[in-house]
N, CA, C and O atoms as a MOPAC input file, in Angstrom:
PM7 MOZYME 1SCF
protein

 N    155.51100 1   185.70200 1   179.64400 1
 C    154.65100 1   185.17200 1   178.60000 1
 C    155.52000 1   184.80100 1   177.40200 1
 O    156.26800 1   185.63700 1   176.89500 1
 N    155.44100 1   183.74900 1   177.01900 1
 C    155.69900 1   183.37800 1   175.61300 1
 C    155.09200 1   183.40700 1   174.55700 1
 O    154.09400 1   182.68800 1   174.51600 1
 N    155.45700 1   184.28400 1   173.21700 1
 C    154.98200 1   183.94700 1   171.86500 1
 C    155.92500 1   184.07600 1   171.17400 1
 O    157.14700 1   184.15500 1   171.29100 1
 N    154.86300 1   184.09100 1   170.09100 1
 C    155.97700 1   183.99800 1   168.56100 1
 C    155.73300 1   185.16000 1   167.87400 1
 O    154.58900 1   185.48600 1   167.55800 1
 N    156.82800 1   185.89700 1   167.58300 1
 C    156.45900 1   187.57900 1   167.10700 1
 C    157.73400 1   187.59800 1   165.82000 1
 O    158.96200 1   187.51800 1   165.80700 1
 N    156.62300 1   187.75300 1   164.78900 1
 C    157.92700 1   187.84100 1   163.32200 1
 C    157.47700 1   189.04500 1   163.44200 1
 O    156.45300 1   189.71400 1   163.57900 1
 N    158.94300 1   189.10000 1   163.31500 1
 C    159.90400 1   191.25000 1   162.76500 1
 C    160.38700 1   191.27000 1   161.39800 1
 O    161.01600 1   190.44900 1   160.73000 1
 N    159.85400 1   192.60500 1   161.12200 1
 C    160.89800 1   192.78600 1   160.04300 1
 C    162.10700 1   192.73500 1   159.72700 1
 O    162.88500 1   193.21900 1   160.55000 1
 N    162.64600 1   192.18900 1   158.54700 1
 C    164.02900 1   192.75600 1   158.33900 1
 C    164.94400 1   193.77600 1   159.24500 1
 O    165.80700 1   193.79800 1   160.12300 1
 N    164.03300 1   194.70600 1   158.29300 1
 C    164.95000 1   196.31500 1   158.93500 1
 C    164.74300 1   196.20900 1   160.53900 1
 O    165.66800 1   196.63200 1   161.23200 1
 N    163.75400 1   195.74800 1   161.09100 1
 C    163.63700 1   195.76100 1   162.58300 1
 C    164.58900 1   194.95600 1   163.27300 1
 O    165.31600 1   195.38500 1   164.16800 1
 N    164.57800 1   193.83200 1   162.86700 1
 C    165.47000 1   192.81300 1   163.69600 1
 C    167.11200 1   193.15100 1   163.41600 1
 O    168.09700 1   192.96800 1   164.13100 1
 N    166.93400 1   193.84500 1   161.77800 1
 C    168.68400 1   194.65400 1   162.00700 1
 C    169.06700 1   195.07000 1   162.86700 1
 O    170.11300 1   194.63900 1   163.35300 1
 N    168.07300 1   196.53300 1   163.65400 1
 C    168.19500 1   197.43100 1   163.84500 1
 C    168.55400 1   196.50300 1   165.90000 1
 O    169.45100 1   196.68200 1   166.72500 1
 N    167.37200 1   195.64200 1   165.88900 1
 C    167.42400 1   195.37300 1   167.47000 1
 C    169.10800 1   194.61600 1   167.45200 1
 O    169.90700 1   194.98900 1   168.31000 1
 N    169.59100 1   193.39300 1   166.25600 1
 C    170.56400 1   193.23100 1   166.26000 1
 C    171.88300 1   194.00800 1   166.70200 1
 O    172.66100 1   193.43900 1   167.46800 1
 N    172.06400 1   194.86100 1   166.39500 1
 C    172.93600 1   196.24500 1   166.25100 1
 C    172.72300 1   196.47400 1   167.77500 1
 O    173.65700 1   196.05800 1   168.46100 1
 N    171.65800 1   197.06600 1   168.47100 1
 C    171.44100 1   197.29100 1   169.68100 1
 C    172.09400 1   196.17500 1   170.68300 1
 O    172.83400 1   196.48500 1   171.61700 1
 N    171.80900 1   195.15900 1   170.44000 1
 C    172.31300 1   193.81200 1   171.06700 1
 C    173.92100 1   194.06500 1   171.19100 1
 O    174.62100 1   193.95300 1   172.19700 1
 N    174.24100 1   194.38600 1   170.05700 1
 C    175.88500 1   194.26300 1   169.96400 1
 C    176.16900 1   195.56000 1   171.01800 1
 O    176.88300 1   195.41400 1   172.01000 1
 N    175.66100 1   196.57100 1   170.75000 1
 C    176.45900 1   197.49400 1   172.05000 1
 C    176.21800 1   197.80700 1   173.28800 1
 O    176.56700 1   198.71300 1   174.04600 1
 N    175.36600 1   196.62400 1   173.36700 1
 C    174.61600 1   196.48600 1   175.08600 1
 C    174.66400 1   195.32400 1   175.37300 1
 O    174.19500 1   194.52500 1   174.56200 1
 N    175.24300 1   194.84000 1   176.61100 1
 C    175.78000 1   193.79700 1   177.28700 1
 C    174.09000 1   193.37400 1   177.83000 1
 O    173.71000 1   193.45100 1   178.99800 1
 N    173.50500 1   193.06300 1   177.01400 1
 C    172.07900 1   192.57400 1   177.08300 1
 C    171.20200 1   191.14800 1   176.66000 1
 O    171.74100 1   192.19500 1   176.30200 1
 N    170.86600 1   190.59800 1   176.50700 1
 C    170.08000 1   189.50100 1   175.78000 1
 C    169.53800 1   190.06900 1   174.63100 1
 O    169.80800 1   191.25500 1   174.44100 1
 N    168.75300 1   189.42700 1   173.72800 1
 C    168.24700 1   190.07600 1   172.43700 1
 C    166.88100 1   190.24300 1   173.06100 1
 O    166.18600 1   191.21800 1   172.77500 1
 N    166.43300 1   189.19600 1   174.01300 1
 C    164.92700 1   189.27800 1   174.83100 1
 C    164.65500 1   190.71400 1   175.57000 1
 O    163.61800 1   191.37600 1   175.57300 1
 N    165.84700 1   190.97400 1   176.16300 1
 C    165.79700 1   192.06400 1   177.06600 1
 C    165.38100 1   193.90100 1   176.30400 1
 O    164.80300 1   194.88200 1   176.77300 1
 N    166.21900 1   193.52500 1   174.60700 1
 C    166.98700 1   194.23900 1   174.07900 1
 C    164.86600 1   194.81700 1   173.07100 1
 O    164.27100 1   195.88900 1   172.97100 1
 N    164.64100 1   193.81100 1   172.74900 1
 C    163.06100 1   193.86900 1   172.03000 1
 C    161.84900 1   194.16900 1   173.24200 1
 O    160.67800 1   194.53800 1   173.15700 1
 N    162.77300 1   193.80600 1   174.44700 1
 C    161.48300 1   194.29000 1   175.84400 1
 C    161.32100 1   196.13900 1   176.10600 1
 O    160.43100 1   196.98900 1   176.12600 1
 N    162.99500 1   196.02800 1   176.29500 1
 C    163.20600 1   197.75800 1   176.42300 1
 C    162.50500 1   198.54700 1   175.05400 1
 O    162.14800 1   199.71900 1   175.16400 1
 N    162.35900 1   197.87800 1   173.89600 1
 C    162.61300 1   199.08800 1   172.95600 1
 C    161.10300 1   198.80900 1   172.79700 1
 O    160.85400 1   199.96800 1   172.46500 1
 N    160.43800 1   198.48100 1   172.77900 1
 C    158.78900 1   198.04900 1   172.94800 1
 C    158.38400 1   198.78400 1   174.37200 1
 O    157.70500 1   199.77600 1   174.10700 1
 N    158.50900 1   198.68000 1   175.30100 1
 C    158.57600 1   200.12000 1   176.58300 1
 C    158.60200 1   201.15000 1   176.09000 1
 O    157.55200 1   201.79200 1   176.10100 1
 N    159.80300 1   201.73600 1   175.45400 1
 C    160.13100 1   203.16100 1   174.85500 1
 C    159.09700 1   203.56700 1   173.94300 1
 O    158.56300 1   204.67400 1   174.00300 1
 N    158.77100 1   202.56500 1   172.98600 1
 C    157.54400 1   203.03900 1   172.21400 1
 C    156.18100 1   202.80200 1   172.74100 1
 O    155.19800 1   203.40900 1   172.31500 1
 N    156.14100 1   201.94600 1   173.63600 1
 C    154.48500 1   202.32100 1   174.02100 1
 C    154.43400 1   203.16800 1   175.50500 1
 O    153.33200 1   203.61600 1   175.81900 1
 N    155.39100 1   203.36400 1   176.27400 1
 C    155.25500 1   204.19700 1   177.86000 1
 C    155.99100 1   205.60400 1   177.62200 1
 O    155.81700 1   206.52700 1   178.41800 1
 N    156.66900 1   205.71100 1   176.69900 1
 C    157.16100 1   207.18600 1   176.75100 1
 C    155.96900 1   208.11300 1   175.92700 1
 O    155.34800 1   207.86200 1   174.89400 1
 N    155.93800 1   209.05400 1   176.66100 1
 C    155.19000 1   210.44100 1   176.09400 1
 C    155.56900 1   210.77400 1   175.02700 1
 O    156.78400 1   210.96800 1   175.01000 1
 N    154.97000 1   210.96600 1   173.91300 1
 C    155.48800 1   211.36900 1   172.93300 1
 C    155.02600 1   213.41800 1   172.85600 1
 O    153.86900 1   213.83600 1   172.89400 1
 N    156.37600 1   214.38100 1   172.74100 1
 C    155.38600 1   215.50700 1   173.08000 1
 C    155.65700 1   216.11300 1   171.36100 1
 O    156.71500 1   216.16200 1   170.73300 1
 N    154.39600 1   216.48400 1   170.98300 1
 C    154.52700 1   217.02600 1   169.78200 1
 C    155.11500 1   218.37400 1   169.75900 1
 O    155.05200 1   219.26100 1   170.61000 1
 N    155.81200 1   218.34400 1   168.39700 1
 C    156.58600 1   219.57900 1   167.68200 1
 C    155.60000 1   221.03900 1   167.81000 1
 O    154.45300 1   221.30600 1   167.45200 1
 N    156.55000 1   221.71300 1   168.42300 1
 C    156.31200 1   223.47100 1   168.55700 1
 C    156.20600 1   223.95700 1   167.17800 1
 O    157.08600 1   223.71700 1   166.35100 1
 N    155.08000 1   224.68200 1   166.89100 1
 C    155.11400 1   225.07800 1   165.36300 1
 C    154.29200 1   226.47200 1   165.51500 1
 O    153.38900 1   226.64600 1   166.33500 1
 N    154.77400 1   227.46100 1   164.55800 1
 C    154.69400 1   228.66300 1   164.47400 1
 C    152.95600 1   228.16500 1   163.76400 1
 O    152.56700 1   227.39000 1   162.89000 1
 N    152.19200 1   229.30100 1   164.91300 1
 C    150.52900 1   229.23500 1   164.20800 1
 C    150.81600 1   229.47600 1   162.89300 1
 O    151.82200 1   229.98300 1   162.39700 1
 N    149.44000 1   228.89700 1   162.19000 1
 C    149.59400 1   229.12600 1   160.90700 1
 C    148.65000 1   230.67700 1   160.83000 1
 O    147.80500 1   231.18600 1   161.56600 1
 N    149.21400 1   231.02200 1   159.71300 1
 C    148.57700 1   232.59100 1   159.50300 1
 C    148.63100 1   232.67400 1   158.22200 1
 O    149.67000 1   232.38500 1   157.62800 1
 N    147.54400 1   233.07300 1   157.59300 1
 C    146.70600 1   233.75900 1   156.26100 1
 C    147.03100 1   234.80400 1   156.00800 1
 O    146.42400 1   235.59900 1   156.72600 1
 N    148.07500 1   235.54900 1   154.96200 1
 C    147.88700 1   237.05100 1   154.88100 1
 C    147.07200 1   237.11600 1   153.69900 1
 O    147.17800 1   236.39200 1   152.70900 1
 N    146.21200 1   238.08800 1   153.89600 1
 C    144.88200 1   238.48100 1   152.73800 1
 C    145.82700 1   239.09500 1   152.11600 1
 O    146.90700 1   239.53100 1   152.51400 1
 N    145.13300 1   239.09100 1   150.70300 1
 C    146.05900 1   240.18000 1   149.46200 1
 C    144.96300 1   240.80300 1   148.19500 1
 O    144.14600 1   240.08400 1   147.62000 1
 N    145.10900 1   241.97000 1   147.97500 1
 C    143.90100 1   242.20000 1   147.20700 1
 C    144.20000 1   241.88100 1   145.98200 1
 O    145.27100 1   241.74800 1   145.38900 1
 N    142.89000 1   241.75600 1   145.62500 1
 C    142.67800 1   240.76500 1   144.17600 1
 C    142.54700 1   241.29400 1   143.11000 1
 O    142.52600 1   240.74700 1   142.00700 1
 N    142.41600 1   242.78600 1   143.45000 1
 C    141.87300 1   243.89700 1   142.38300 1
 C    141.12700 1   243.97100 1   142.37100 1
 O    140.52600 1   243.59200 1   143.37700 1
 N    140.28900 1   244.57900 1   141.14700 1
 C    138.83600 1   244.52100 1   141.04300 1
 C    138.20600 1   243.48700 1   139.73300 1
 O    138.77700 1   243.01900 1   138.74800 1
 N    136.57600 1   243.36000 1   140.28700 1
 C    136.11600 1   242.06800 1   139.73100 1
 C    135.29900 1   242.99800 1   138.88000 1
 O    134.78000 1   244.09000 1   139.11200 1
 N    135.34400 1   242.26500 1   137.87900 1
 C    134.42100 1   243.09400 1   136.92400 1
 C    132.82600 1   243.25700 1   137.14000 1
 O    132.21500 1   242.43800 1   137.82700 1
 N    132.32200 1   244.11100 1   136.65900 1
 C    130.58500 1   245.26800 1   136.98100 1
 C    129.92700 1   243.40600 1   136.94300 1
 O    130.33100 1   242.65900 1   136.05100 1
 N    129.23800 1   243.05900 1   137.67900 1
 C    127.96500 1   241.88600 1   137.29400 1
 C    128.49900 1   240.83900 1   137.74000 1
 O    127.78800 1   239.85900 1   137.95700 1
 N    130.14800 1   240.79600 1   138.02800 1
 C    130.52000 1   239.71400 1   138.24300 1
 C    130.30400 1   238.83500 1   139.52000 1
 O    130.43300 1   239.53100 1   140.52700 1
 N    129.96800 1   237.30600 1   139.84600 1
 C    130.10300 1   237.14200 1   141.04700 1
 C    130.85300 1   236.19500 1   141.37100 1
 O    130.48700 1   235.18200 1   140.77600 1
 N    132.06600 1   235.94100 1   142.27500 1
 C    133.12000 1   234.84400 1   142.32600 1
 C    132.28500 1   233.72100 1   143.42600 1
 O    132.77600 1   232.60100 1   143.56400 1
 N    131.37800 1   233.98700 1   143.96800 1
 C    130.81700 1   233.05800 1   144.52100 1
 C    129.82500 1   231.77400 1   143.48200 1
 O    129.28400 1   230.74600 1   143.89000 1
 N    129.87400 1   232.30600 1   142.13900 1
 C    129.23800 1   231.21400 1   141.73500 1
 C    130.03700 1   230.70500 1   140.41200 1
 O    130.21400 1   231.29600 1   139.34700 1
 N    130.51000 1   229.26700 1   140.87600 1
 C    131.81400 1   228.89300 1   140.11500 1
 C    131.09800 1   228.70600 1   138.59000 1
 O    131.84100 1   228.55100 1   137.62000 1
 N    129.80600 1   228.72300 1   138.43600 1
 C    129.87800 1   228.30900 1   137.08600 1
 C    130.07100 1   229.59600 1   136.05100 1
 O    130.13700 1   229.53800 1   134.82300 1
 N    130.16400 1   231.10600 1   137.13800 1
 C    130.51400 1   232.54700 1   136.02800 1
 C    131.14100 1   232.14200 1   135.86700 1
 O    131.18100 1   231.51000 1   134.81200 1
 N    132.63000 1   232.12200 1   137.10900 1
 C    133.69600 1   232.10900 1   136.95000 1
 C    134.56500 1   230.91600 1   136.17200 1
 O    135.79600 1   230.92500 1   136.21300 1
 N    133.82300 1   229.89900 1   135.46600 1
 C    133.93600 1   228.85200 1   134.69900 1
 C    134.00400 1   229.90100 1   133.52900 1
 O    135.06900 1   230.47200 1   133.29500 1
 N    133.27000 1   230.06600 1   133.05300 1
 C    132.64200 1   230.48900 1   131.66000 1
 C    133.32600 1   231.90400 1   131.67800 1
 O    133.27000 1   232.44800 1   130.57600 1
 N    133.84400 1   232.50600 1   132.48100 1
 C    134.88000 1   233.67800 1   132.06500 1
 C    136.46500 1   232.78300 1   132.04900 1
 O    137.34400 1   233.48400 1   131.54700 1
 N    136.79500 1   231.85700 1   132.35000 1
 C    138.13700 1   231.18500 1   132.17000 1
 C    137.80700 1   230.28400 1   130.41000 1
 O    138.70600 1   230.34800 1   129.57200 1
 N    136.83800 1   229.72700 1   130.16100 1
 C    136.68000 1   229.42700 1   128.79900 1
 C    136.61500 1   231.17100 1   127.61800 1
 O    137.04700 1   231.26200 1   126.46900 1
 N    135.97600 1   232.22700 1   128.40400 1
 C    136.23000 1   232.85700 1   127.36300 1
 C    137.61500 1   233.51300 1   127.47300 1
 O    138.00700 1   233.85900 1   126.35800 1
 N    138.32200 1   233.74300 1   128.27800 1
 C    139.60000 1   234.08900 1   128.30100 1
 C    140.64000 1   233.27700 1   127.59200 1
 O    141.48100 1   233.62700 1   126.76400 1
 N    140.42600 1   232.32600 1   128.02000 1
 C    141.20500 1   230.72600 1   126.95500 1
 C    140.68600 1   230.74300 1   125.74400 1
 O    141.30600 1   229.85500 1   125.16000 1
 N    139.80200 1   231.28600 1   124.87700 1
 C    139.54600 1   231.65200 1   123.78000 1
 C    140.31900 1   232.60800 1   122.84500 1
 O    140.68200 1   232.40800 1   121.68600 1
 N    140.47900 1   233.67600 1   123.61300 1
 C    141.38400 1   235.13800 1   123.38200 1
 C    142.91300 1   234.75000 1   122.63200 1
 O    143.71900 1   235.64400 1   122.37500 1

């Protein structure tokens, strides 16, 4: 098949460069590296689970409740007062 496919800069550097150390065509050289990125498996990175360590918070003061942000608003304005 024939078309017309504009590359980037940095891309056509990069296939350039490839060309030079492979006794290849530049056709051959944009066929292979278009294969590699769409038929190879890509297998994702091994990563240590993520994990939460709880830490205590101290204690919350008598009445207080951290579930409702608008206390805990209005105790950061009166503290920023102090």
């Amino acid at each position: 098949m024939r078309t017309t496919l504009t590359i980037d800069d940095d891309v056509a550097y990069k296939l350039s460069e490839l060309k030079k150390t492979a006794d290849k065509s530049f056709k051959q050289i944009v066929n292979e590296t278009l294969r590699k990125g769409l038929f190879d498996e890509v297998k994702p990175m091994k990563r240590k689970p993520f994990k939460v360590e709880a830490m205590d918070m101290g204690k919350v003061r008598d009445g207080f409740n951290l579930d409702k942000i608008s206390s805990v608003l209005d105790l950061l304005d009166e503290l920023e007062g102090r």
